[in-house]
C-alpha positions as CSV (number, residue, x, y, z in Angstrom):
1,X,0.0,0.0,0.0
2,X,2.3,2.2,-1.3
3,X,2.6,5.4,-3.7
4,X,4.2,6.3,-6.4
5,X,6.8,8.4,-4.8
6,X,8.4,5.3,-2.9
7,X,7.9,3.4,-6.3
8,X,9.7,5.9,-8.3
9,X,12.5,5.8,-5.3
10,X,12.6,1.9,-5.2
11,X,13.1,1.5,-9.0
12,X,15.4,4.5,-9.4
13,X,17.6,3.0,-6.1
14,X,17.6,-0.7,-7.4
15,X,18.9,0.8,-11.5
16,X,21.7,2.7,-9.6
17,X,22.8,-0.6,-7.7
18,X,22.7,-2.4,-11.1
19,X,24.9,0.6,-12.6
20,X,27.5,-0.2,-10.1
21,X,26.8,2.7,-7.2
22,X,25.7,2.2,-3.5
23,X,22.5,3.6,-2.2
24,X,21.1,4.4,1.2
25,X,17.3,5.8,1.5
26,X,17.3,7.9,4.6
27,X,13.4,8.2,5.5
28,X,11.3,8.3,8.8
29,X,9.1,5.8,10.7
30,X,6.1,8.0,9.3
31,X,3.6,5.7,7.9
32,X,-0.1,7.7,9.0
33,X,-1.1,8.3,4.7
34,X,0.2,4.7,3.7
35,X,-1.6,2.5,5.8
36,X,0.9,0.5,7.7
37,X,1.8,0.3,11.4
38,X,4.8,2.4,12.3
39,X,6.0,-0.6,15.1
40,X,6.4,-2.8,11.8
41,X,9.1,-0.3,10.3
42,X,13.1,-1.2,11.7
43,X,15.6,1.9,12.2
44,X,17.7,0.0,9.7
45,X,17.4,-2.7,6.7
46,X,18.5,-3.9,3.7
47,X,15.3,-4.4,0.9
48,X,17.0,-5.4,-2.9
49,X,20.5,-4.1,-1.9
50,X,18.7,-0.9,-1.2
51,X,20.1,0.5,2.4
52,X,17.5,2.0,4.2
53,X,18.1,4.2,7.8
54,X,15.1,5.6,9.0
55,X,14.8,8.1,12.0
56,X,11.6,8.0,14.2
57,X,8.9,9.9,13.3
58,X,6.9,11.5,16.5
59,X,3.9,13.4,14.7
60,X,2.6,12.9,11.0
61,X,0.4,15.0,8.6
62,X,0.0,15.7,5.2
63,X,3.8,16.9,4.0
64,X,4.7,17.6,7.7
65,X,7.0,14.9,10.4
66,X,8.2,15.2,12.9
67,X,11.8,13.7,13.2
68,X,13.9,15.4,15.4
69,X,16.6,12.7,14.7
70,X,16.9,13.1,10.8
71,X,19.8,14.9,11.0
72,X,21.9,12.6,13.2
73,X,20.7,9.9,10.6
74,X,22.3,12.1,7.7
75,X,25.6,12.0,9.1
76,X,25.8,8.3,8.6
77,X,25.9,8.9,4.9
78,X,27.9,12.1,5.2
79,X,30.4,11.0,2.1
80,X,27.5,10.8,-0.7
81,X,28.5,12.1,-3.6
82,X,25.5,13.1,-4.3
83,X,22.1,13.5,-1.9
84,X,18.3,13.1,-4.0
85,X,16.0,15.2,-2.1
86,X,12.3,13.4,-2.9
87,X,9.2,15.6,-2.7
88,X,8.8,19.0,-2.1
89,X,5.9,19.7,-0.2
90,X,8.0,18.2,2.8
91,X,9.4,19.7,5.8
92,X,12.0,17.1,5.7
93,X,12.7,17.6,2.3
94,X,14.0,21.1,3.7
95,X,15.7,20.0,6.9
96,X,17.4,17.5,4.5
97,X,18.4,20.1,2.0
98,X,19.8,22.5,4.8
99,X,21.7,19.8,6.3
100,X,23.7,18.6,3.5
101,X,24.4,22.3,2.3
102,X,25.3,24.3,5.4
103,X,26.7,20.9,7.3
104,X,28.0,18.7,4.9
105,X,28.9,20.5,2.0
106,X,27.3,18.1,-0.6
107,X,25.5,18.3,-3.6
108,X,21.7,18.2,-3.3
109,X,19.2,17.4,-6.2
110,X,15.4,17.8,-5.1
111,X,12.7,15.7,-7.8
112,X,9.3,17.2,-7.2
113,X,7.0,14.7,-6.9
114,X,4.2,17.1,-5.7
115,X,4.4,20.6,-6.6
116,X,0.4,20.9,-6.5
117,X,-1.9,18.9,-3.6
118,X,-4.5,16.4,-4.4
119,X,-8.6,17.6,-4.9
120,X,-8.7,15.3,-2.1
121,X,-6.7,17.5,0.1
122,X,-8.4,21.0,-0.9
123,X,-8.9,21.8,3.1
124,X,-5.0,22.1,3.1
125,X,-5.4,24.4,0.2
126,X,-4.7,27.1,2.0
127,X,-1.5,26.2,3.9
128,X,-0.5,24.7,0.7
129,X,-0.7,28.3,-0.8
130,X,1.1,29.8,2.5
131,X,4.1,26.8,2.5
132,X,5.0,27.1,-1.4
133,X,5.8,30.4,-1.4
134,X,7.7,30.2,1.6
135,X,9.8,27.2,2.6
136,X,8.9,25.6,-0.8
137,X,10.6,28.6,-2.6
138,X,13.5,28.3,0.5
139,X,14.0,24.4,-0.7
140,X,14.3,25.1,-4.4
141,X,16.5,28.1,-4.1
142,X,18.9,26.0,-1.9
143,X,19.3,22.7,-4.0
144,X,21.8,22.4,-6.8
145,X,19.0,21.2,-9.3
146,X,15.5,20.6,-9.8
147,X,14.0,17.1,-11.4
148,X,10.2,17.5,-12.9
149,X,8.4,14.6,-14.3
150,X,6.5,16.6,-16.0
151,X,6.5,20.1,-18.0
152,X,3.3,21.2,-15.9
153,X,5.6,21.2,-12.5
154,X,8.6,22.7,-14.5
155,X,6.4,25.5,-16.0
156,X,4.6,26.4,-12.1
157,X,8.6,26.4,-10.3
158,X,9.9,28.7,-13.4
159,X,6.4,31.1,-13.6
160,X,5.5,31.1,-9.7
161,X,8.1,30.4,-7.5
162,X,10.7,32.3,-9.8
163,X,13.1,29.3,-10.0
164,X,15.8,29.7,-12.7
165,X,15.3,28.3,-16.0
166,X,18.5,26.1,-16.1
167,X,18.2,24.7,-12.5
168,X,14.7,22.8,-13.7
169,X,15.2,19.7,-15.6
170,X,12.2,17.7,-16.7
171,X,12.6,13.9,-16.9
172,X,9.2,12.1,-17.5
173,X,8.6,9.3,-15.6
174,X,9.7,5.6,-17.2
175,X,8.1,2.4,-17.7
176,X,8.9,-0.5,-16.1
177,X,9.3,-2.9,-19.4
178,X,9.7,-5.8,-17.3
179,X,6.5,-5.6,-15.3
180,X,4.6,-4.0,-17.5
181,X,5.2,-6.6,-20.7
182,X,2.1,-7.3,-22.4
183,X,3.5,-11.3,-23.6
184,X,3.4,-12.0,-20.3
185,X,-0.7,-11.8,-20.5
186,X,-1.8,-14.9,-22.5
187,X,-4.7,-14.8,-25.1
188,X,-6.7,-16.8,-22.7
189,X,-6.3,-14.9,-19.6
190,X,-7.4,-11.4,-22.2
191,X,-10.0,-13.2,-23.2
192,X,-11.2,-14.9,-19.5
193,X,-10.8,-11.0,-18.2
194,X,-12.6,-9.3,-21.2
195,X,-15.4,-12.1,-20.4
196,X,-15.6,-11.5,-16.7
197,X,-15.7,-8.2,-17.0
198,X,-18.3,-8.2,-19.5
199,X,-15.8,-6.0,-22.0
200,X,-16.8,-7.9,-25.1
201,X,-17.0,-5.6,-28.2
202,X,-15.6,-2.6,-26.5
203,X,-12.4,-0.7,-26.7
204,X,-10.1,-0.5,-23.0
205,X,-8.4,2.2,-22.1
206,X,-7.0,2.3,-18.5
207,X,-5.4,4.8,-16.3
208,X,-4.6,4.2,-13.3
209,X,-4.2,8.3,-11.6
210,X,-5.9,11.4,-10.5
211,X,-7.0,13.0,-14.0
212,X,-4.6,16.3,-13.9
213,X,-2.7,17.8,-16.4
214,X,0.3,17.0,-14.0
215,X,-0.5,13.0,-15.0
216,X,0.1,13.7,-18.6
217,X,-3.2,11.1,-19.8
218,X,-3.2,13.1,-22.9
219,X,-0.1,10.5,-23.8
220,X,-1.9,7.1,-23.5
């Protein structure tokens, strides 16, 4: 029960180990959006190669945790050569950020996962307005670079927050090829699903997402 943030991470962590680099996740015990007991998360592990430290996590809400101990769990990966900042809308995105720069000296790259909150969320509209402007802006004017999946993200961070042009990148989102490999799917199972879910005759389309300019459906 998981997002696609910490999908994005796990593929992008498990390609780097296969290129030959070590990886360490630093997250927090902070579970409260994804559905999953916070006594079931260790302080440390290994999942795929992937090294994961995580620092408890005493109070959770949307884009805010607090981890009083993330800092002390930075320096245990204080010779990174480089450290990926995920998410924006994220106070420890920013604690993260200010630690590697003013402590450690390292290079910091933030990928926006979130620029905009979910129609779900429109209550936190407001603090959403008030935090973008402010530490949002702080956080991308104090990483080296900027990664947008999408040109919707890059366009509000260039237009809105005033970020410079060549700080924002925008790399779209891949496909995993292996999972996502239509020969796996045999003619019978199409034609048992397309029966069961009484699909005969029609044409499927399927998206899986919130429908946002952001999610790029335009593509399928």
């Amino acid at each position: 029960n998981i997002g696609g943030a910490e999908l994005y991470l796990y593929r992008l962590s498990k390609k780097l180990i296969e290129l030959g680099h070590s990886v360490y996740v630093v997250t927090t015990t902070s579970t409260k959006f994804r559905g999953i007991e916070r006594p079931l998360l260790p302080r440390t592990e290994t999942i795929d190669g992937i090294k994961i430290l995580r620092a408890e996590a005493y109070f959770n809400g949307p884009g805010f945790v607090l981890a009083s101990s993330i800092t002390q769990v930075l320096l245990k990966v204080n010779d990174a050569d480089i450290f990926n900042v995920h998410g924006l809308l994220s106070n420890i995105s920013l604690e993260a950020v200010y630690k590697v720069k003013k402590a450690l000296g390292g290079n910091a790259v933030l990928t926006v996962h979130d620029v905009t909150i979910a129609n779900n969320l429109a209550m936190y509209i407001p603090l959403w307005q008030l935090y973008i402007h402010t530490l949002g802006r702080l956080l991308c004017e104090n990483v080296d670079a900027i990664i947008s999946q999408n040109p919707e993200d890059a366009i509000f961070l260039k237009e809105k927050l005033k970020i410079p042009h060549t700080k924002v990148h925008i790399i779209p989102n891949g496909v995993d090829t292996e999972f996502f490999d239509p020969r796996k799917v045999t003619e019978e199972e199409k034609r048992d699903f397309i029966k069961k879910m009484n699909l005969e005759g029609k044409k499927i389309l399927v998206f899986v997402g919130r429908l946002e300019a952001r999610k790029r459906i335009e593509l399928l």
